[in-house]
MIKE-118891 format. One record per residue: residue in one letter; y, z, x of N, C-alpha, C, O in turn. Coordinates in steps of 0.1 Angstrom, whole numbers, padded with zeros to 4 digits. Example, Ala and Ser with C-alpha at 12.3 -4.5 7.8 and 13.67 -1.06 7.14 Angstrom:
REM MIKE-118891
A  -0057  0078  0132  -0045  0078  0123  -0033  0078  0132  -0033  0085  0142
S  -0022  0071  0128  -0011  0071  0137  0000  0079  0129  0011  0080  0134
//
This chain:
REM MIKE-118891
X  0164  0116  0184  0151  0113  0178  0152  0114  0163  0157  0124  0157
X  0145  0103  0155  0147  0108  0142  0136  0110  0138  0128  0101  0140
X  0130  0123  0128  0120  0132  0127  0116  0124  0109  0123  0122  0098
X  0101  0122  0114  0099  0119  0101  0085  0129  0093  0075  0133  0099
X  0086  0132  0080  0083  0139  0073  0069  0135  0067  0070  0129  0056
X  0060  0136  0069  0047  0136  0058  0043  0143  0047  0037  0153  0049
X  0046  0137  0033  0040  0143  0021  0025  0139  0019  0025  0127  0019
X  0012  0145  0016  0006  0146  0013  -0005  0153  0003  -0004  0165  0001
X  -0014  0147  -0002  -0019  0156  -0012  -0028  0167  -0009  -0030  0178  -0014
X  -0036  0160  0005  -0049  0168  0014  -0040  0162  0031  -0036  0150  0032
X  -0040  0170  0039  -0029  0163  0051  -0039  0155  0061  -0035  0145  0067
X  -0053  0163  0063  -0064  0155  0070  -0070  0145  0067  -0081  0147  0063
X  -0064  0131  0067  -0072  0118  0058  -0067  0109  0068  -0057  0109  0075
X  -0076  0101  0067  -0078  0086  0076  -0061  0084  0073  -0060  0081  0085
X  -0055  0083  0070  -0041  0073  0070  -0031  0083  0081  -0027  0079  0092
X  -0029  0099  0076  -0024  0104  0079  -0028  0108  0096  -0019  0111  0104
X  -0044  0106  0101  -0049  0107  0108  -0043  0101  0122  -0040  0106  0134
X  -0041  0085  0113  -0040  0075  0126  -0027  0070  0125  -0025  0064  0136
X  -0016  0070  0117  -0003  0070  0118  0003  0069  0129  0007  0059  0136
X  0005  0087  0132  0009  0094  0143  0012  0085  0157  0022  0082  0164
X  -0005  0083  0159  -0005  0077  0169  0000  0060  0173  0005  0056  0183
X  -0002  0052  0156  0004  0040  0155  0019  0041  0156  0026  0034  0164
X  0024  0050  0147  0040  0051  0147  0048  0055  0164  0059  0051  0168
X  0038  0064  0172  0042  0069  0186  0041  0052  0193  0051  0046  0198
X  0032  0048  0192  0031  0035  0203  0039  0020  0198  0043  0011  0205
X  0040  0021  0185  0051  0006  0180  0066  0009  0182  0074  0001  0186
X  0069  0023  0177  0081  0029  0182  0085  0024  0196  0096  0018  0197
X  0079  0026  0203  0081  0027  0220  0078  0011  0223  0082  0005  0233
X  0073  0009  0216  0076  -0015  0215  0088  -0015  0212  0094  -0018  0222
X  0094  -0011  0203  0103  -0014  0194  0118  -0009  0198  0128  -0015  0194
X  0118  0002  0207  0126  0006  0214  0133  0018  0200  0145  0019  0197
X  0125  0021  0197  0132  0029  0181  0125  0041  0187  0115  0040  0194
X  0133  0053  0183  0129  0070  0184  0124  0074  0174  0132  0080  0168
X  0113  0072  0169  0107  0077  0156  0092  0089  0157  0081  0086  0161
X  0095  0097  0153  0084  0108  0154  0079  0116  0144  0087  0123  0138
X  0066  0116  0141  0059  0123  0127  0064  0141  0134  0056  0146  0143
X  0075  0150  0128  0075  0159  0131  0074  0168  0123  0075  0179  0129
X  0071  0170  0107  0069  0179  0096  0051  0171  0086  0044  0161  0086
X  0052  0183  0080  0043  0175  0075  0041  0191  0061  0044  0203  0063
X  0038  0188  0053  0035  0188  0038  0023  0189  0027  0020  0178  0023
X  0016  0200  0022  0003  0191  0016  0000  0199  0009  -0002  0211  0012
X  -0004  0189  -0010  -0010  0201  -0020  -0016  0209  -0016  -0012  0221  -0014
X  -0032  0205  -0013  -0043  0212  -0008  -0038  0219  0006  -0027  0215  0011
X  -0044  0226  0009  -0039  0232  0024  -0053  0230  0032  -0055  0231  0044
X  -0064  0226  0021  -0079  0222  0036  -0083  0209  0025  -0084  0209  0013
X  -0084  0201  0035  -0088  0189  0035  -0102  0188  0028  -0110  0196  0033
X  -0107  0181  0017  -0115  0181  0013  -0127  0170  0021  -0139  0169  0017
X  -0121  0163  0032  -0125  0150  0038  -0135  0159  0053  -0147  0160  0054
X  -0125  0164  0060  -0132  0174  0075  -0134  0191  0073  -0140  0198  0081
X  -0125  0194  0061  -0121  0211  0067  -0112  0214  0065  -0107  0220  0056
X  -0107  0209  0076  -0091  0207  0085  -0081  0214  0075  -0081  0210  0064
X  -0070  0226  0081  -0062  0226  0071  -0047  0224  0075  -0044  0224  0087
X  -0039  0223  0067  -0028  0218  0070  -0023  0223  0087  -0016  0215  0094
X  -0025  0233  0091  -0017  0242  0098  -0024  0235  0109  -0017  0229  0117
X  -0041  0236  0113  -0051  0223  0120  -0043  0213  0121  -0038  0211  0132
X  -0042  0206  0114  -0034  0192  0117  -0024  0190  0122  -0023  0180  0129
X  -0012  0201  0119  0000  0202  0127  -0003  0201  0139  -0004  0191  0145
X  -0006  0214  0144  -0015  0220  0158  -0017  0206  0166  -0008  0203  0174
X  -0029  0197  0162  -0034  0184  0169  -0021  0175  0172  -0018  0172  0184
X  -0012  0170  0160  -0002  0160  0157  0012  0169  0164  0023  0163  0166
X  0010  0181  0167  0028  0183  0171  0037  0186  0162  0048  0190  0164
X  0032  0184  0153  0039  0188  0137  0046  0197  0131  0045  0207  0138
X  0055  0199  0120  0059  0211  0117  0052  0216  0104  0056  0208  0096
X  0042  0224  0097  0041  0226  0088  0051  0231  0077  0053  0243  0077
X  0058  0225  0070  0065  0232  0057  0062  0238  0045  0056  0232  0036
X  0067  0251  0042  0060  0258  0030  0062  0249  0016  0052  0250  0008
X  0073  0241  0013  0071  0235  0006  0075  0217  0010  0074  0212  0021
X  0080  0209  -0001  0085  0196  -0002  0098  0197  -0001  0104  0188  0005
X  0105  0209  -0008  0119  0203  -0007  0126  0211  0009  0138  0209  0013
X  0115  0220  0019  0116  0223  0031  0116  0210  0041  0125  0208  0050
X  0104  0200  0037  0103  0190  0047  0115  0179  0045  0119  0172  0053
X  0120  0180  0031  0126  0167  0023  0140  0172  0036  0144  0163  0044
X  0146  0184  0035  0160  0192  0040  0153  0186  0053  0158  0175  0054
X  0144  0187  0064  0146  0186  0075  0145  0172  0083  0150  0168  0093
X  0134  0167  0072  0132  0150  0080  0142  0145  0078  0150  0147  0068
X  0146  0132  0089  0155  0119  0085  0153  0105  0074  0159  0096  0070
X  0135  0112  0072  0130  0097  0069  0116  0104  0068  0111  0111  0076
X  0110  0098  0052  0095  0103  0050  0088  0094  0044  0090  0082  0040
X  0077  0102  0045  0065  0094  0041  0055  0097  0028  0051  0109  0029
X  0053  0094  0021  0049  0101  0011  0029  0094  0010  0027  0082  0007
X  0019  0102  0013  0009  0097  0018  0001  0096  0002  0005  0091  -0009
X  -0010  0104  0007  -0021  0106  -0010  -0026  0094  -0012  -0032  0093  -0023
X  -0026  0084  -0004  -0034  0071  -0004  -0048  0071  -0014  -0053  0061  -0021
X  -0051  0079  -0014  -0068  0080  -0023  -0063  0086  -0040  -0071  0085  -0049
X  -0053  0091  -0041  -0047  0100  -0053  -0033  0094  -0059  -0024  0101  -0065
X  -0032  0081  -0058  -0018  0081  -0065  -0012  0081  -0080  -0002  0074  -0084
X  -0023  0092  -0086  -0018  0101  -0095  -0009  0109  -0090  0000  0111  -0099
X  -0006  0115  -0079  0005  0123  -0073  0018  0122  -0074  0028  0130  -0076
X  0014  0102  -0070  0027  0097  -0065  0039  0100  -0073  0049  0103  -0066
X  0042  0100  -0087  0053  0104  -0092  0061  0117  -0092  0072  0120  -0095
X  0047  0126  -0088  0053  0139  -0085  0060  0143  -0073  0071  0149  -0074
X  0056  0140  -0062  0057  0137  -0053  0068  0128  -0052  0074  0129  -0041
X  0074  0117  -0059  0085  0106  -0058  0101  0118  -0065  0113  0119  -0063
X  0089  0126  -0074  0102  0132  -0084  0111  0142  -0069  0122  0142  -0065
X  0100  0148  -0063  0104  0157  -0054  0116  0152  -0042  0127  0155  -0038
X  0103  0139  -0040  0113  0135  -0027  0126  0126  -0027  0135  0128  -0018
X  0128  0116  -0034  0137  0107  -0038  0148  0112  -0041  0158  0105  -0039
X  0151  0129  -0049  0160  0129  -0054  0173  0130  -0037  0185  0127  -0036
X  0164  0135  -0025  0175  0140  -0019  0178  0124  -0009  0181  0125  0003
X  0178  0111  -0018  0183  0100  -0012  0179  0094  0001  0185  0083  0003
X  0171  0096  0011  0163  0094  0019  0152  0081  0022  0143  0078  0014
X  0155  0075  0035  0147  0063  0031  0129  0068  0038  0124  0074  0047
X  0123  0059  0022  0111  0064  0024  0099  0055  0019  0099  0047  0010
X  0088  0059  0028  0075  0051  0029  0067  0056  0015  0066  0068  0013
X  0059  0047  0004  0049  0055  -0006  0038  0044  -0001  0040  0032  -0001
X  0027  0051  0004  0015  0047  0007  0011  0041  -0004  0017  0042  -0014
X  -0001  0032  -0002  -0006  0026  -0017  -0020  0036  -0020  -0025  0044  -0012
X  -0023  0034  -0032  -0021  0023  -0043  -0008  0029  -0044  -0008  0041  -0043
X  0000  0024  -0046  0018  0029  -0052  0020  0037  -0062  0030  0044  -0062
X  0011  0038  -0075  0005  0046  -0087  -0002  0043  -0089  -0009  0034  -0083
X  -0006  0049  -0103  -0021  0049  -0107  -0021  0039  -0123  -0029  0039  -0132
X  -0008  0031  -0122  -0009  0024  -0131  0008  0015  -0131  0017  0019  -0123
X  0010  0006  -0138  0022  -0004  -0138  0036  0004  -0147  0048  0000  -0146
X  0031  0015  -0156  0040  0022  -0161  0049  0032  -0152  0061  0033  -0150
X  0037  0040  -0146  0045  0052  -0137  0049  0044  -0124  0059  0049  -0117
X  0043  0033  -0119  0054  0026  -0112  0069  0024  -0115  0078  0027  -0107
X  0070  0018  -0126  0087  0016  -0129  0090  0027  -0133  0102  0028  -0135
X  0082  0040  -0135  0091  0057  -0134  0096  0058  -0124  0107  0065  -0124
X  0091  0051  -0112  0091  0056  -0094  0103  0048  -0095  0114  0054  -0096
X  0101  0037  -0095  0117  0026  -0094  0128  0031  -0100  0139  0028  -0096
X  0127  0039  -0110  0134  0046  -0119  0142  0054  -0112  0154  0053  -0110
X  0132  0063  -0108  0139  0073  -0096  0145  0066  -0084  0151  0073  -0076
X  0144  0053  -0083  0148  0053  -0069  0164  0046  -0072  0173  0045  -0064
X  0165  0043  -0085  0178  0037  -0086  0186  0049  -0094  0198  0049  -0094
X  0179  0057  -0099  0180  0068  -0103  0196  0076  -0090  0208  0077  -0092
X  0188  0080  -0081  0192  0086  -0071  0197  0081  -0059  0203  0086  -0049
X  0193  0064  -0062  0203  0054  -0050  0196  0056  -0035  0202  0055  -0024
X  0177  0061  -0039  0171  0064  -0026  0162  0051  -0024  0155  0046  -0034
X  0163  0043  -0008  0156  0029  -0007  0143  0036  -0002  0140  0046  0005
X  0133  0025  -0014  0117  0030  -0009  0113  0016  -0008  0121  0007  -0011
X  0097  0015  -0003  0094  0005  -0004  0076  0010  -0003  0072  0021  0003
X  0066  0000  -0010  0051  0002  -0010  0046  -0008  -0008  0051  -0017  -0015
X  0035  -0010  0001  0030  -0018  0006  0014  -0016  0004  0010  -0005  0000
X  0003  -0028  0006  -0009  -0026  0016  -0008  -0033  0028  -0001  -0043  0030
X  -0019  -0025  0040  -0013  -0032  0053  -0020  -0048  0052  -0017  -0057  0060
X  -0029  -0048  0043  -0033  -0066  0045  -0020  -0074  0042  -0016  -0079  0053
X  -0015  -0075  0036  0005  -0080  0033  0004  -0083  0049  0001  -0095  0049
X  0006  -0079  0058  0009  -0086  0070  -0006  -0088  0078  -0009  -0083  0089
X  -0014  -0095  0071  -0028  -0098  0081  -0018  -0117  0086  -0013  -0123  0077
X  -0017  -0121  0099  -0016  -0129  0101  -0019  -0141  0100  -0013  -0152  0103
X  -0032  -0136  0093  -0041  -0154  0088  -0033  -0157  0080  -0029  -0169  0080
X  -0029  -0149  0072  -0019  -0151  0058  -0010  -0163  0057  -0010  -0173  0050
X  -0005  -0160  0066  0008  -0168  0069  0011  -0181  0078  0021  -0186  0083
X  -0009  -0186  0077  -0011  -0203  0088  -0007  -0211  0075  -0006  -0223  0077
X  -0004  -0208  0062  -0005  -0219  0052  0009  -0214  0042  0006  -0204  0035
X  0016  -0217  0040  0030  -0216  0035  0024  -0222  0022  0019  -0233  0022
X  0026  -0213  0007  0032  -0218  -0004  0016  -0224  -0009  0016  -0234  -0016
X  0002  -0219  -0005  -0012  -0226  -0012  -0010  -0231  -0025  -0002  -0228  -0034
X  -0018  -0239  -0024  -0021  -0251  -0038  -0028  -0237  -0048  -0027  -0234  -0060
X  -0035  -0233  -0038  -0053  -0219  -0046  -0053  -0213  -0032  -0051  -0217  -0020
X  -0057  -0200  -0040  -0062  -0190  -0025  -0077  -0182  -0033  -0077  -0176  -0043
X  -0086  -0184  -0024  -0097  -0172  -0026  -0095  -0163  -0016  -0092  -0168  -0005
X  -0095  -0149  -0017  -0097  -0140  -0011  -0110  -0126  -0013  -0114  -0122  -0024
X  -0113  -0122  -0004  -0126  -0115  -0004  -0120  -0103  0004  -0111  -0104  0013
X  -0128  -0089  -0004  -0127  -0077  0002  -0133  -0069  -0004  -0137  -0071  -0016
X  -0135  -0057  0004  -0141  -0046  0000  -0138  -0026  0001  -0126  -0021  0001
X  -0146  -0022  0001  -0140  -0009  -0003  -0145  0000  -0010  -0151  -0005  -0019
X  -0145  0015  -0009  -0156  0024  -0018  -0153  0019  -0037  -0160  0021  -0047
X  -0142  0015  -0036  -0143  0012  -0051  -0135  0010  -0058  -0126  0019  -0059
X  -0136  -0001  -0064  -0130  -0012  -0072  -0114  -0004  -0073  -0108  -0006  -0062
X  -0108  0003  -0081  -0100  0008  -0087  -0091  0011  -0073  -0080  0005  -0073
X  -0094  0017  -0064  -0088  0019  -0053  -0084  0012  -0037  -0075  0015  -0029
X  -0095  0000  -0035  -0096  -0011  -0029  -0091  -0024  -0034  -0089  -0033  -0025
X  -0088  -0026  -0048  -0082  -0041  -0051  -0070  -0043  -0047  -0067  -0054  -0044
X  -0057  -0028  -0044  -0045  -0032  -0040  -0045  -0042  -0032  -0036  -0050  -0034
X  -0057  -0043  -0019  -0054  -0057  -0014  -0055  -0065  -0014  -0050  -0073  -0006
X  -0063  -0066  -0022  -0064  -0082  -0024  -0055  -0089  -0038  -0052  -0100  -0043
X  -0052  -0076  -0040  -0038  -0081  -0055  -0026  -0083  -0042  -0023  -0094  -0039
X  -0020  -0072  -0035  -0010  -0075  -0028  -0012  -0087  -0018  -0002  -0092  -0013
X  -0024  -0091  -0016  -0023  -0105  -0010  -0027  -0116  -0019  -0036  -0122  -0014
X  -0024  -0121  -0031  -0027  -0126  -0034  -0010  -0132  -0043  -0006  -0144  -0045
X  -0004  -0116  -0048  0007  -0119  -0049  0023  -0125  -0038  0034  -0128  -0041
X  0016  -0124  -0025  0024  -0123  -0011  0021  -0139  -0014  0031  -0146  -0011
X  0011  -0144  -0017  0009  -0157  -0014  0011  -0169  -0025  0017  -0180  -0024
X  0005  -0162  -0037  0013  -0170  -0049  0022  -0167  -0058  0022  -0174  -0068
X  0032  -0154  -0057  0040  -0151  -0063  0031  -0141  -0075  0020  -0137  -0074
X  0042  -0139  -0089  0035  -0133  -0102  0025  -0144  -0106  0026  -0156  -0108
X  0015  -0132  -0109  0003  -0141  -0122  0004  -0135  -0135  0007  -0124  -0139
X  0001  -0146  -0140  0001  -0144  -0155  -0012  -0144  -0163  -0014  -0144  -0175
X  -0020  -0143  -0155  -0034  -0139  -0165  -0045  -0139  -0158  -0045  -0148  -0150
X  -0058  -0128  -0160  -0071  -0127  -0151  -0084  -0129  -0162  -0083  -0132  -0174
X  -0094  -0128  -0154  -0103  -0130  -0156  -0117  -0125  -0150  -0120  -0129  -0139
X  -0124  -0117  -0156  -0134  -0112  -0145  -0147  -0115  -0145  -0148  -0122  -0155
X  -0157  -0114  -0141  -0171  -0117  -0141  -0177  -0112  -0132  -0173  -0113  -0121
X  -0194  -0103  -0134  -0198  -0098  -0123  -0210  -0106  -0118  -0218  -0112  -0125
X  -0210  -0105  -0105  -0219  -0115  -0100  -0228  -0099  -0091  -0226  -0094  -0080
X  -0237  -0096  -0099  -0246  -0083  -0091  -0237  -0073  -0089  -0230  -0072  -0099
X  -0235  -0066  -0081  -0223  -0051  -0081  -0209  -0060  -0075  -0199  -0053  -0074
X  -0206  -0071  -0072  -0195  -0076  -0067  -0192  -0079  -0083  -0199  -0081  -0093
X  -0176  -0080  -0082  -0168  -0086  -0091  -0159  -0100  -0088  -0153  -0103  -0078
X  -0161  -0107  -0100  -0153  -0121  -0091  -0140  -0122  -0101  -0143  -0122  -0113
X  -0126  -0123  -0099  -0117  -0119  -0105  -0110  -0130  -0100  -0107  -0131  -0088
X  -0107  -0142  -0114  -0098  -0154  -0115  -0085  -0152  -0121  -0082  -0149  -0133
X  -0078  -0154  -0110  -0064  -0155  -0118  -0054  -0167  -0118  -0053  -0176  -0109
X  -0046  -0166  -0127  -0039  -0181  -0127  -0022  -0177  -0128  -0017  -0168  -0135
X  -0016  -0185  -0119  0002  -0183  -0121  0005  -0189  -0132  -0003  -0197  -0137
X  0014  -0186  -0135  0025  -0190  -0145  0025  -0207  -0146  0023  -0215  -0155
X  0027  -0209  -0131  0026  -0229  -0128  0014  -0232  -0126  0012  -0243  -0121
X  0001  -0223  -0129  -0013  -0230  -0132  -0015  -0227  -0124  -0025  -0221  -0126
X  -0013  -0226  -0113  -0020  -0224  -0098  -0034  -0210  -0098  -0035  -0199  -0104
X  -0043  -0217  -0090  -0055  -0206  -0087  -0056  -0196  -0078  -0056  -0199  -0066
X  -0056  -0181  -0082  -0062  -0174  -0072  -0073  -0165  -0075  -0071  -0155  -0082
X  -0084  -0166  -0071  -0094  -0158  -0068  -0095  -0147  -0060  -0091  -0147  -0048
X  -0102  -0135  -0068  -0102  -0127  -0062  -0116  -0122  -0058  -0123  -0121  -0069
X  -0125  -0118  -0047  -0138  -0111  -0047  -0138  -0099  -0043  -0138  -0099  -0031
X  -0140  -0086  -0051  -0146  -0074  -0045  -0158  -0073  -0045  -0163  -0073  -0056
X  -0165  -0071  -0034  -0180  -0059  -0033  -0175  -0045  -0020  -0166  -0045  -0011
X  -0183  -0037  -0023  -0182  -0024  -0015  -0181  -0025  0001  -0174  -0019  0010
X  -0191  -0036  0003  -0189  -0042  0020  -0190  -0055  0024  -0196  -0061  0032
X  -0178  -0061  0011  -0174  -0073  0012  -0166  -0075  0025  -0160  -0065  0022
X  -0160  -0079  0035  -0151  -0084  0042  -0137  -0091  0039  -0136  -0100  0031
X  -0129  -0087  0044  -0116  -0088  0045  -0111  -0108  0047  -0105  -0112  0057
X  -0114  -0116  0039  -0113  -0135  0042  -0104  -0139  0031  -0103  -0135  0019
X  -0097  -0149  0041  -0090  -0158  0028  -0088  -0170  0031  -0081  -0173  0041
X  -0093  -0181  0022  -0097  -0194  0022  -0084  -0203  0008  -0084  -0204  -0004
X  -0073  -0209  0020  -0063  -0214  0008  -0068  -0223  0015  -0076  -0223  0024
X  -0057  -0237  0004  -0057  -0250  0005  -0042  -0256  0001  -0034  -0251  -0006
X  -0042  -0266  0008  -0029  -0271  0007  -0026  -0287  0004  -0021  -0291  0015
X  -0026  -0295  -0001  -0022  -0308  -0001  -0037  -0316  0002  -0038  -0325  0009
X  -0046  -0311  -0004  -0064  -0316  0001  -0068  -0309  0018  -0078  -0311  0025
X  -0057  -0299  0020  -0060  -0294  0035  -0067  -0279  0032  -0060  -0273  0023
X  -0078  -0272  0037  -0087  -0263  0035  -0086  -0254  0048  -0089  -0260  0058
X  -0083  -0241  0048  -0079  -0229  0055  -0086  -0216  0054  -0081  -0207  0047
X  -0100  -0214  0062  -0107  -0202  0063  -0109  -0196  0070  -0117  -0199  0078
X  -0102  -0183  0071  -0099  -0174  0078  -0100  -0159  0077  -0096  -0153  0067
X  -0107  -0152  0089  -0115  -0142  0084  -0104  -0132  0095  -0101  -0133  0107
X  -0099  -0118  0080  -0086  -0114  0085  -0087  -0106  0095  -0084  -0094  0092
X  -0091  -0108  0107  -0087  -0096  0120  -0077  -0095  0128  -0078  -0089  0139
X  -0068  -0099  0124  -0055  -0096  0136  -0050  -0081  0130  -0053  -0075  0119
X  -0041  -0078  0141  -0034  -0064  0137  -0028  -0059  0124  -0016  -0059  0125
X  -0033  -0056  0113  -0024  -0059  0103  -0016  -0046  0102  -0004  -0045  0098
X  -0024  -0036  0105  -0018  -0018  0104  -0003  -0017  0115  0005  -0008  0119
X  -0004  -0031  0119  0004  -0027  0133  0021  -0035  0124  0032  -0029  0122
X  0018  -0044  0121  0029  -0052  0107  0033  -0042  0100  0045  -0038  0098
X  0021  -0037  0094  0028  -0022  0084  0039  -0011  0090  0050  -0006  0086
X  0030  -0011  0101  0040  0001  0110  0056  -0002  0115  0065  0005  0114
X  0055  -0014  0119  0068  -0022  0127  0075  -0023  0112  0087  -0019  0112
X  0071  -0026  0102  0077  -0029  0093  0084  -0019  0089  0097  -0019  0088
X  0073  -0004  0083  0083  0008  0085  0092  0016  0090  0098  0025  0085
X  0092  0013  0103  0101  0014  0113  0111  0009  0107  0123  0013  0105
X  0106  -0003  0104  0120  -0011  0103  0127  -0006  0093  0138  0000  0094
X  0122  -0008  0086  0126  0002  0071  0134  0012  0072  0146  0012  0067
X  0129  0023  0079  0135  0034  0081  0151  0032  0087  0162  0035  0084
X  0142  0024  0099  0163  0020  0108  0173  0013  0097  0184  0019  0095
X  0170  0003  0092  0177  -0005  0085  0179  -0003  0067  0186  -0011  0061
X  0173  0005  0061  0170  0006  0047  0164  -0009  0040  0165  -0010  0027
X  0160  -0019  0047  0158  -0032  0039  0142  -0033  0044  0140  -0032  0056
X  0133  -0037  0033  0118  -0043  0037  0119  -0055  0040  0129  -0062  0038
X  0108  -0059  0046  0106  -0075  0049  0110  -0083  0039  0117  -0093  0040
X  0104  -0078  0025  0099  -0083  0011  0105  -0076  0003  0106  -0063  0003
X  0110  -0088  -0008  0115  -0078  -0020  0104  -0068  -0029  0094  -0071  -0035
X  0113  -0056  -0027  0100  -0043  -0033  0098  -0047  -0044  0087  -0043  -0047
X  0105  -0054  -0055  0097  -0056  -0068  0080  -0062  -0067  0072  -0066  -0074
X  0081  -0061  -0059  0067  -0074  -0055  0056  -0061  -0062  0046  -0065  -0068
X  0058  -0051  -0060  0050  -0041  -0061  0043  -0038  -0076  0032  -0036  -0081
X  0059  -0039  -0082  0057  -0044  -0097  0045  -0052  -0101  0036  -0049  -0109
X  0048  -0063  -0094  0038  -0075  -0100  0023  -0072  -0095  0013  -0074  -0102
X  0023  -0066  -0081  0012  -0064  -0075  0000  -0050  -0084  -0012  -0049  -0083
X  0012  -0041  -0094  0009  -0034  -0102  0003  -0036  -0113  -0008  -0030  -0116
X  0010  -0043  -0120  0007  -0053  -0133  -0009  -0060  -0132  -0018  -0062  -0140
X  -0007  -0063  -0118  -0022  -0073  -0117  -0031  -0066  -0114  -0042  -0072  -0114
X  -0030  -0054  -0111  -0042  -0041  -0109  -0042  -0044  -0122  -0050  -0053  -0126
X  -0035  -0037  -0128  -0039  -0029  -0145  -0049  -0043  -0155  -0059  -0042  -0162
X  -0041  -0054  -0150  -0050  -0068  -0160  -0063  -0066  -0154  -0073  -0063  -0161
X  -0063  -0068  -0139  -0077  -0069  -0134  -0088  -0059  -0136  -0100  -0063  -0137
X  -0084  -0046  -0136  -0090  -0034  -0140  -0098  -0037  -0159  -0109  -0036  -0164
X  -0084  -0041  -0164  -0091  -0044  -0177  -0099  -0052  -0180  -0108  -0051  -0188
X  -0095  -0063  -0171  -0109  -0076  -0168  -0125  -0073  -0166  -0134  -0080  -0171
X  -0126  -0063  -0158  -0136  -0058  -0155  -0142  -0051  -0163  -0154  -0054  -0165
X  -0138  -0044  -0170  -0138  -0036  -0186  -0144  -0046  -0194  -0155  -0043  -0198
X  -0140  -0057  -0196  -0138  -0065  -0207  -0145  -0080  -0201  -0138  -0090  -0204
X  -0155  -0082  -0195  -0159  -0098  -0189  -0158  -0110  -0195  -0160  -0113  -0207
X  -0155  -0114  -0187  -0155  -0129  -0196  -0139  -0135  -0204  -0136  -0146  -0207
X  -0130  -0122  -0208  -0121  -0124  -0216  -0110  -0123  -0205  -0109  -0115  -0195
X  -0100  -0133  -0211  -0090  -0138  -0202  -0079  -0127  -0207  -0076  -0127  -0219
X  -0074  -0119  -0199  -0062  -0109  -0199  -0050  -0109  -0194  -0048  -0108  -0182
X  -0041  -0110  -0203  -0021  -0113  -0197  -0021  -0102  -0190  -0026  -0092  -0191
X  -0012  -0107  -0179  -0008  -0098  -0168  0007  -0094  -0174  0014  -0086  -0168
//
């Protein structure tokens, strides 16, 4: 069995919650031995339930470790969580990466396009394969339309800063790097235009309980699709895979770019109306 490791900043949080149970039952598809057996966390009580680290073990089967470089020595393969905080993530990247280990960083990936290529830094640094994702990247609507002319995409989320990863990582999964945004608010939603390098359109819409849709086009052909298939289940299979094989689906630089277009878009928003280089 190979034992995998949980870093976190608070260990009781929706990601870390439902994992467990996702990683127990795709494993067992997949015919792979993978099990959440350590686990890790700044805070020791959850600011979300209570819950403190030692609680969560208990429920999950877990091992609690006194520190990071305890869990880093015993797992085969980690996870590095803090999904809501990835101000962490470099600290947490500094800790875990050095002992070469292949390893999952939840999103947002950082808290900005700079301390991401710190992270990359470290990973070539120390010759340790990571990779960062959001789980919309594998919503299956995605992928009825190869290579869009324009894509709009809609979503939502408690807020802006921390919810756009997906609709930037789908947006770059579908037209590659952009080279410049644009923002505008339409009431508390934000409508965020961006354009590739080869002119091409993609739109972006956040509101708070906007819905998860994406409406490409192809050759005068129009594609609206509202994203419910399994997408957390792609994520998981994927890190499985990861772990067995050290290679992602997708080249990880993608993260890069999906980074870069946070930071324009963020500034977009700041700044309305004015067109911002990615």
């Amino acid at each position: 069995m190979k034992k995998i490791g949980f870093v976190d900043y608070y260990i009781s949080e929706w990601h870390a919650n439902n994992y467990p149970a996702w990683i127990n039952r795709i494993a067992a598809d997949m015919g792979v031995d993978y099990k959440i057996a350590y686990a890790w966390a700044e805070l020791d009580i959850s600011p979300v339930d209570g819950k403190s680290t030692a609680e969560w073990c208990e429920k999950f089967g877990a091992e609690k470790c006194d520190s990071i470089d305890e869990l880093c020595e015993k797992s085969d393969v980690i996870v590095i969580l803090s999904p809501s905080n990835p101000e962490t993530h470099l600290r947490y990247a500094e800790a875990v990466l050095k002992y070469g280990k292949r390893t999952y960083i939840d999103k947002t990936f950082a808290p900005d396009a700079a301390t991401a290529k710190k992270i990359f830094a470290l990973g070539e640094k120390y010759n340790a394969p990571f990779f960062s994702t959001s789980a919309l990247r594998y919503a299956a609507e995605l992928d009825l339309v190869d290579s869009p002319d324009s894509i709009l995409l809609t979503g939502g989320g408690s807020n802006l800063p921390e919810y756009f990863i997906h609709l930037g990582e789908m947006a770059v999964k579908k037209m590659g790097a952009i080279s410049s945004v644009k923002a505008s608010a339409n009431g508390s939603q934000w409508i965020i235009s961006a354009k590739t390098a080869s002119g091409k359109d993609a739109t972006m819409i956040w509101g708070a309980a906007m819905p998860y849709n994406a409406y490409m086009t192809k050759d005068g052909k129009e594609t609206w699709k509202s994203l419910k298939s399994p997408f957390f289940d792609g994520l998981i299979a994927d890190m499985l895979s990861f772990f067995k094989t050290g290679k992602a689906s997708f080249d990880p630089s993608e993260t890069l770019s999906v980074m870069s277009l946070r930071d324009a878009a963020l500034k977009a928003v700041e700044n309305p109306d004015e067109e911002i280089s990615v």
